[in-house]
N, CA, C and O of each residue as an XYZ file, in Angstrom:
488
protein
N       1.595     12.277     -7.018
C       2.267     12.511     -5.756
C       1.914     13.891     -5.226
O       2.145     14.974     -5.765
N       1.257     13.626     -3.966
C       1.606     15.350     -3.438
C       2.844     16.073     -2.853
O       3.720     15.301     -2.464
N       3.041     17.093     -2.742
C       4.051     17.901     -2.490
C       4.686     17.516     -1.183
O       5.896     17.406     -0.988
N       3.366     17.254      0.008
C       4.010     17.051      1.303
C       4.600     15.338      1.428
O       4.758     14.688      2.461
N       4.791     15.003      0.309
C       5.002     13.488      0.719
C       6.388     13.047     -0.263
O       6.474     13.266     -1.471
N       7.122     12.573      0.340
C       9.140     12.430     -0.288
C       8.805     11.444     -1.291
O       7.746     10.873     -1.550
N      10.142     11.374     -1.869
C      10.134     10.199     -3.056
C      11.399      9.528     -2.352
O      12.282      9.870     -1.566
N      10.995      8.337     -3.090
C      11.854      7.242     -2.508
C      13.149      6.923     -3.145
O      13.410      7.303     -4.286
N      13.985      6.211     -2.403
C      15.258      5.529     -3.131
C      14.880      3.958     -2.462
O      14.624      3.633     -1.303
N      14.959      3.206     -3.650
C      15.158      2.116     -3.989
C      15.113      1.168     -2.169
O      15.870      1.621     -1.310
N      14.559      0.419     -1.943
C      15.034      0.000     -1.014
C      15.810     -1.373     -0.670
O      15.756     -2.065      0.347
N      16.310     -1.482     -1.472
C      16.656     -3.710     -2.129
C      17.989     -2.956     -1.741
O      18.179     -1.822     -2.181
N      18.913     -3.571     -0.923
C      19.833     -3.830     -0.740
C      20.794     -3.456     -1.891
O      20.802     -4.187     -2.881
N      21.621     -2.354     -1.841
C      22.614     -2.025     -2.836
C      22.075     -1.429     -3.669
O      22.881     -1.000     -4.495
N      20.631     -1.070     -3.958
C      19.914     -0.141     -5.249
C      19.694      0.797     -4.484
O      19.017      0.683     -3.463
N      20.286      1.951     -4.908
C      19.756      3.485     -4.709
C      18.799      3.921     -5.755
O      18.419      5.062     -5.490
N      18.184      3.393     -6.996
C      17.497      4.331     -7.652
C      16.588      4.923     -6.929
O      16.218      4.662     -5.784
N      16.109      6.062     -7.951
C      15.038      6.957     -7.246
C      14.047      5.654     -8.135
O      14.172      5.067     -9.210
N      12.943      5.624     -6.878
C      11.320      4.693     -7.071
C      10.064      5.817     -7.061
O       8.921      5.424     -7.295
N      10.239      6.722     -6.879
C       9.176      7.458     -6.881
C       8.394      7.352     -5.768
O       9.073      7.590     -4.768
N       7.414      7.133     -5.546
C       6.461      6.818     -4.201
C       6.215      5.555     -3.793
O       5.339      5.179     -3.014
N       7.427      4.613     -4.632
C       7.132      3.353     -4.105
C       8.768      2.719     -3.992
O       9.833      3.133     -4.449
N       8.383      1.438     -3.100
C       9.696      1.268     -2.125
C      10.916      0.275     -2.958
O      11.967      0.064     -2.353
N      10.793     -0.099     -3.845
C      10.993     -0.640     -4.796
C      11.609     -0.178     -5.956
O      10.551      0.190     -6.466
N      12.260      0.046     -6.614
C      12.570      0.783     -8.043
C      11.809     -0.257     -9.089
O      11.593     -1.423     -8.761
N      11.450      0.248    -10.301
C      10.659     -0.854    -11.541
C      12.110     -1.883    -11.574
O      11.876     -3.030    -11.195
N      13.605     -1.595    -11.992
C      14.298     -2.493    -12.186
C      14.669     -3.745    -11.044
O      15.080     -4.876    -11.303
N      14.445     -3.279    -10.007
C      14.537     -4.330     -8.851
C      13.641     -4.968     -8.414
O      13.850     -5.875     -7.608
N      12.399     -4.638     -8.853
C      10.673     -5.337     -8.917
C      10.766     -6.506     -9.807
O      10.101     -7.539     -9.729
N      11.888     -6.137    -10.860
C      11.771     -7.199    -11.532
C      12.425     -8.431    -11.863
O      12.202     -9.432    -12.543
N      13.487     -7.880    -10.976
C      14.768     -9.159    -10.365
C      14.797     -9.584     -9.234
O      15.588    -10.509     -9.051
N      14.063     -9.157     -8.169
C      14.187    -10.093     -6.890
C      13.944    -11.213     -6.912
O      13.192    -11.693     -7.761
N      14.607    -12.012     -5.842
C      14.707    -13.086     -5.290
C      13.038    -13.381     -4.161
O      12.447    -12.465     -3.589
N      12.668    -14.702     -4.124
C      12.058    -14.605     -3.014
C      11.934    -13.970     -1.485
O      10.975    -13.618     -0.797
N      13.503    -14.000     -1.273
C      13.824    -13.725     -0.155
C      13.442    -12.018     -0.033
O      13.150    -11.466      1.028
N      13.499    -11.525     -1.012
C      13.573     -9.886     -1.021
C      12.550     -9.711     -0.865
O      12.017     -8.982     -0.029
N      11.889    -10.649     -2.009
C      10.186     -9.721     -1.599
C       9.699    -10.094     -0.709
O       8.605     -9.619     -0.406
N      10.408    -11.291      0.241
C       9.160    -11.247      1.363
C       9.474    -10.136      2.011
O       8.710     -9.314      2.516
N      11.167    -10.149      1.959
C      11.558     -8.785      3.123
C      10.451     -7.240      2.805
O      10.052     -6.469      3.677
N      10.173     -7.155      1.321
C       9.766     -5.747      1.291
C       8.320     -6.226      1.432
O       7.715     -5.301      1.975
N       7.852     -6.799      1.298
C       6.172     -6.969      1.243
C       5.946     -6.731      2.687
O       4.993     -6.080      3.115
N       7.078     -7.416      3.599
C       6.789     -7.381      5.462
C       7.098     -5.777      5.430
O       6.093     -5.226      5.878
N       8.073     -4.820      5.083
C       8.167     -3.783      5.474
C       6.771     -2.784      4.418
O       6.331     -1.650      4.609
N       6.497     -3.591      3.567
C       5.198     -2.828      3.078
C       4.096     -2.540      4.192
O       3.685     -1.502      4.710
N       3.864     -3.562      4.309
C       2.871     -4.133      5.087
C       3.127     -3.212      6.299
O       2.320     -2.295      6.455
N       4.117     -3.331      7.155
C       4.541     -1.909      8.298
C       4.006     -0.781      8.166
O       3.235     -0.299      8.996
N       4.526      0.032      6.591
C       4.654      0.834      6.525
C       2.978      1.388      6.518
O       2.588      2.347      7.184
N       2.251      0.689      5.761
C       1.103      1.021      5.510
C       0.238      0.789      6.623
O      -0.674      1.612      6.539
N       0.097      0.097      7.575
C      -0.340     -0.364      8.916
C      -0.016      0.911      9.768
O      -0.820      1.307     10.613
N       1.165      1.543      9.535
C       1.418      2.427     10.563
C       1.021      4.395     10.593
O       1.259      5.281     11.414
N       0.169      4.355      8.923
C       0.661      5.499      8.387
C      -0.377      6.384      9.634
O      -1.233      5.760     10.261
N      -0.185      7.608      9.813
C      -0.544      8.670     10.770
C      -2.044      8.777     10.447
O      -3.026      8.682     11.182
N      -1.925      9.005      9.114
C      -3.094      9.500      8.836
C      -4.772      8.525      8.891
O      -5.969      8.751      8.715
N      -4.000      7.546      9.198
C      -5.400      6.467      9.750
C      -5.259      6.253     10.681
O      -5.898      5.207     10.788
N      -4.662      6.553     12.042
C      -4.326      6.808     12.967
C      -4.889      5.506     13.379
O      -5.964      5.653     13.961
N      -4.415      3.985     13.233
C      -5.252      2.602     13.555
C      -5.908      1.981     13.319
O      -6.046      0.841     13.764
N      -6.664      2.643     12.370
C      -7.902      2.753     12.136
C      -8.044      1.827     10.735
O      -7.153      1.962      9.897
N      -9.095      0.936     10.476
C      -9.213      0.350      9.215
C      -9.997      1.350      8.567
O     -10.862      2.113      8.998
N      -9.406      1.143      7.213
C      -9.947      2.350      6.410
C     -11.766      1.726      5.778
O     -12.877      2.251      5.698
N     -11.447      0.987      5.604
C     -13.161      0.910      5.404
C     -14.213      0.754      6.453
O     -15.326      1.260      6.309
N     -13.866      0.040      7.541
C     -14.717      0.150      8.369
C     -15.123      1.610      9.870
O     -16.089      1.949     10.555
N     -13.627      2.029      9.678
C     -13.216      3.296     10.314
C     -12.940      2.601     12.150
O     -12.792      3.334     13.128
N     -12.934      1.064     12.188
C     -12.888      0.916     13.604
C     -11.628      0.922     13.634
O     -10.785      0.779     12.747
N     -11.508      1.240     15.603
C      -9.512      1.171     15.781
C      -9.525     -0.468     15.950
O     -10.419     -1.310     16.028
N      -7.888     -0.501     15.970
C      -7.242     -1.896     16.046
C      -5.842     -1.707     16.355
O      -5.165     -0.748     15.983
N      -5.520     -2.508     16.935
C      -4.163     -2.394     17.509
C      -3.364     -3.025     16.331
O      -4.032     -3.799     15.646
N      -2.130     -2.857     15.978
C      -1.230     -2.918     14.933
C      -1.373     -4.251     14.421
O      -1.724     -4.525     13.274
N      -1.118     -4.968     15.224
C      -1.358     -6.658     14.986
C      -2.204     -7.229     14.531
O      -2.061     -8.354     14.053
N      -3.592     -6.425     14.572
C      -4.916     -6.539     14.183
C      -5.133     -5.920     12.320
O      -6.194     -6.098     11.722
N      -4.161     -5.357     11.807
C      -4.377     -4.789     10.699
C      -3.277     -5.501      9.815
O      -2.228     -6.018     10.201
N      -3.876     -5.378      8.282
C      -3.139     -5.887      7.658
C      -2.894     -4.689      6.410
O      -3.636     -3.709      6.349
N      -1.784     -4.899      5.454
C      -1.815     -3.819      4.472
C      -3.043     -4.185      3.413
O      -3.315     -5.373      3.244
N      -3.510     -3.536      2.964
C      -4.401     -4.322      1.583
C      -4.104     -2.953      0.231
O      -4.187     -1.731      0.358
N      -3.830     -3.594     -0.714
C      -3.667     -3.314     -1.862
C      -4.733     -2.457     -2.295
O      -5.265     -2.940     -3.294
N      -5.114     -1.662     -2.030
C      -6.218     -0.533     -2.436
C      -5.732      0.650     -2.685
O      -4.908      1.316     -2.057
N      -6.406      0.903     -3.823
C      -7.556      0.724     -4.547
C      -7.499     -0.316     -5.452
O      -8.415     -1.090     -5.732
N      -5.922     -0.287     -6.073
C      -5.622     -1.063     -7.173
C      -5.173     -2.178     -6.826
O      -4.042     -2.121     -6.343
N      -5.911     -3.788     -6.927
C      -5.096     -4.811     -6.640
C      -3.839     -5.010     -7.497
O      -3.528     -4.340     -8.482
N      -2.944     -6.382     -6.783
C      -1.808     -6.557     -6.956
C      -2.299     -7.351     -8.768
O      -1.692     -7.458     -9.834
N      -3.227     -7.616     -8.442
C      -3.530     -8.301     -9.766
C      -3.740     -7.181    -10.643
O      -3.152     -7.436    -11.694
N      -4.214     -6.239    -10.692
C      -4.923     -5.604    -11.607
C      -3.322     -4.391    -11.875
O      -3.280     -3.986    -13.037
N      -2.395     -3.971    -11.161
C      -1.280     -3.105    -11.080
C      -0.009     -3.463    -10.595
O       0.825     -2.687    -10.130
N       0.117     -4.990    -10.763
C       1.512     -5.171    -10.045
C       2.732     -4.509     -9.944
O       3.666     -4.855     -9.221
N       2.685     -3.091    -11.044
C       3.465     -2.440    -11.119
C       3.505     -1.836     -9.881
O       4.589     -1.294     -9.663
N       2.534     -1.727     -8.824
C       2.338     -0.660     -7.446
C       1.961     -1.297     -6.441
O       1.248     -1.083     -5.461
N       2.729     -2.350     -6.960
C       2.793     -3.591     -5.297
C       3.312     -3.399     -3.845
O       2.988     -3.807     -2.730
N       4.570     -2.332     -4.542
C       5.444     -1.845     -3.088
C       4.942     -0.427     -3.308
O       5.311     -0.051     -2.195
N       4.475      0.521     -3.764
C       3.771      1.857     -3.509
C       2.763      2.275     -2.415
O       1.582      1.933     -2.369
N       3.418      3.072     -1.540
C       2.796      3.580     -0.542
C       1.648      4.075     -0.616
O       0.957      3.917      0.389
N       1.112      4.733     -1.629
C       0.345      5.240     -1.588
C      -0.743      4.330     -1.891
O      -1.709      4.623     -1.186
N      -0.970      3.384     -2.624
C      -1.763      2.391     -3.061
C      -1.960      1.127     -2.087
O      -2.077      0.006     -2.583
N      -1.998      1.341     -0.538
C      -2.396      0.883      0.014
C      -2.943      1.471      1.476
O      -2.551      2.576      1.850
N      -3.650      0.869      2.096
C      -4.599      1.381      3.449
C      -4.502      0.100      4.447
O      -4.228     -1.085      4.262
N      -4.851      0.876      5.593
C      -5.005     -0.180      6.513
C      -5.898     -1.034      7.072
O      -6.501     -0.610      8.058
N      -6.142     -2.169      6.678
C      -7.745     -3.329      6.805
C      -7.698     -4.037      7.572
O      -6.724     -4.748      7.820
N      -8.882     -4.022      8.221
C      -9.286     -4.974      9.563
C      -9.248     -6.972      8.826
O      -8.640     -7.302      7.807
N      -9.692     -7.488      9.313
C      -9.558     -9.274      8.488
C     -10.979     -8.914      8.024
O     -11.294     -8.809      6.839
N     -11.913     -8.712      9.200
C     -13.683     -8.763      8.212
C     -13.287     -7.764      7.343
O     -13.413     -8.436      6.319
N     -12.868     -6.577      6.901
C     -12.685     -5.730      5.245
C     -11.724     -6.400      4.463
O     -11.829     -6.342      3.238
N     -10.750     -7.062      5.016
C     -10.059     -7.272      3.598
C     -10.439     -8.446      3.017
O      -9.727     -9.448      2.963
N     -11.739     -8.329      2.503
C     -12.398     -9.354      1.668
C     -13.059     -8.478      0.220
O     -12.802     -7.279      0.119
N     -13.675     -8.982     -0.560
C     -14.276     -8.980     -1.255
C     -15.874     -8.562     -1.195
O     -16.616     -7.849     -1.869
N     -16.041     -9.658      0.354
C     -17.288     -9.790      0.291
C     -18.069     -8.688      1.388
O     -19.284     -8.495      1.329
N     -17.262     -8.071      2.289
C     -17.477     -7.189      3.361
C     -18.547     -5.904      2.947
O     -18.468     -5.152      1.976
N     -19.285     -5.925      3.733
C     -20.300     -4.850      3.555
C     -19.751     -3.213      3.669
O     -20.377     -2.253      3.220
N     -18.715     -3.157      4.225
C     -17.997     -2.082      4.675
C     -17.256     -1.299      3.716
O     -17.023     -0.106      3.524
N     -16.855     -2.856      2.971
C     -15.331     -2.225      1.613
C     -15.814     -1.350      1.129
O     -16.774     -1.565      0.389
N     -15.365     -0.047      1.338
C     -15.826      0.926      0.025
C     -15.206      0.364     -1.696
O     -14.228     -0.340     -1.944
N     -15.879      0.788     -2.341
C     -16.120      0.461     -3.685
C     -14.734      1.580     -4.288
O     -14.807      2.809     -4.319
N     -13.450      0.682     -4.754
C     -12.224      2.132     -5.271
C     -12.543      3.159     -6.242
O     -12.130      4.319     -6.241
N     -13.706      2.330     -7.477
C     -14.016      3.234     -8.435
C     -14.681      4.085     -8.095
O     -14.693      5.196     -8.624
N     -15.355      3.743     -7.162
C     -16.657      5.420     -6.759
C     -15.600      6.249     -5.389
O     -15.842      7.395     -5.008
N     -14.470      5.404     -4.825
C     -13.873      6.296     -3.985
C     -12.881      7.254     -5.009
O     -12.890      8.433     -4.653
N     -12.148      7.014     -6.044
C     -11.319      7.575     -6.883
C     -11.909      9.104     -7.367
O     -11.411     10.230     -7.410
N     -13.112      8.582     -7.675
C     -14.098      9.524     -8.468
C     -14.607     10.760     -7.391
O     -14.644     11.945     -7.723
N     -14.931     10.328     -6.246
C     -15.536     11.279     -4.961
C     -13.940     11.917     -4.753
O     -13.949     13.124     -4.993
N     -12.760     11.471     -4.418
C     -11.583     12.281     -4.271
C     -11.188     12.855     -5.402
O     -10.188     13.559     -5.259
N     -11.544     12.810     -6.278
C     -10.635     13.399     -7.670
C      -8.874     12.714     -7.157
O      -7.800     13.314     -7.208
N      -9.074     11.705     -6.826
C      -7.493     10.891     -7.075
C      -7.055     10.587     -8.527
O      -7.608     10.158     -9.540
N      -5.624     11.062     -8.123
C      -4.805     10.969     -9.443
C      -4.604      9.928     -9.756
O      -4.857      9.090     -8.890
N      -4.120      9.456    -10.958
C      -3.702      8.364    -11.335
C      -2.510      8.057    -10.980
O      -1.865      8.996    -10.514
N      -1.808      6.694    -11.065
C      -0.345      6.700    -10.528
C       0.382      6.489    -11.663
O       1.611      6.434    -11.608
């Protein structure tokens, strides 16, 4: 976590724990209902679509897009590979439909982006 960026409380209805940088606490990640996670996956999905610092912009391809046009994507770490950082802000960016594939010429590669930022681990 960096300094300029808050830690979270819990966001599930009636949980205040502290979650750290993600919207979720571990104990309520692991008891929701369907209904919850769609609610937090839709406000994931917001949150990460909207952040300043991509100002619209899909992060791999760098083109703008209007809000509707972007989706959250699980980067660097998929949901498969870290489900622990499914609702974590920081572990996601904002992707056009042609990047959030697999197959896109654009996707930057997470292991060689991790390595060029000296990004921390979560």
């Amino acid at each position: 976590m960096t300094e300029d960026r808050p830690e979270w409380n819990c966001q599930v209805k009636g949980c205040l724990n502290d979650s750290g940088r993600s919207m979720v606490c571990d104990q309520c990640r692991k008891t929701m209902n369907p209904n919850q996670k769609k609610k937090m996956t839709e406000l994931w999905h917001d949150i990460i679509c909207t952040k300043e610092e991509f100002g619209g912009k899909c992060f791999h391809c760098n083109r703008s897009y209007e809000r509707d046009q972007l989706a959250g994507d699980h980067w660097p770490f998929t949901k498969a590979a870290r489900p622990d950082l499914r609702y974590n802000i920081d572990n996601g960016r904002p992707t056009c439909a042609g990047c959030n594939t697999s197959g896109s010429k654009y996707r930057k590669d997470p292991v060689e982006w991790l390595k060029e930022n000296n990004y921390p681990e979560f």
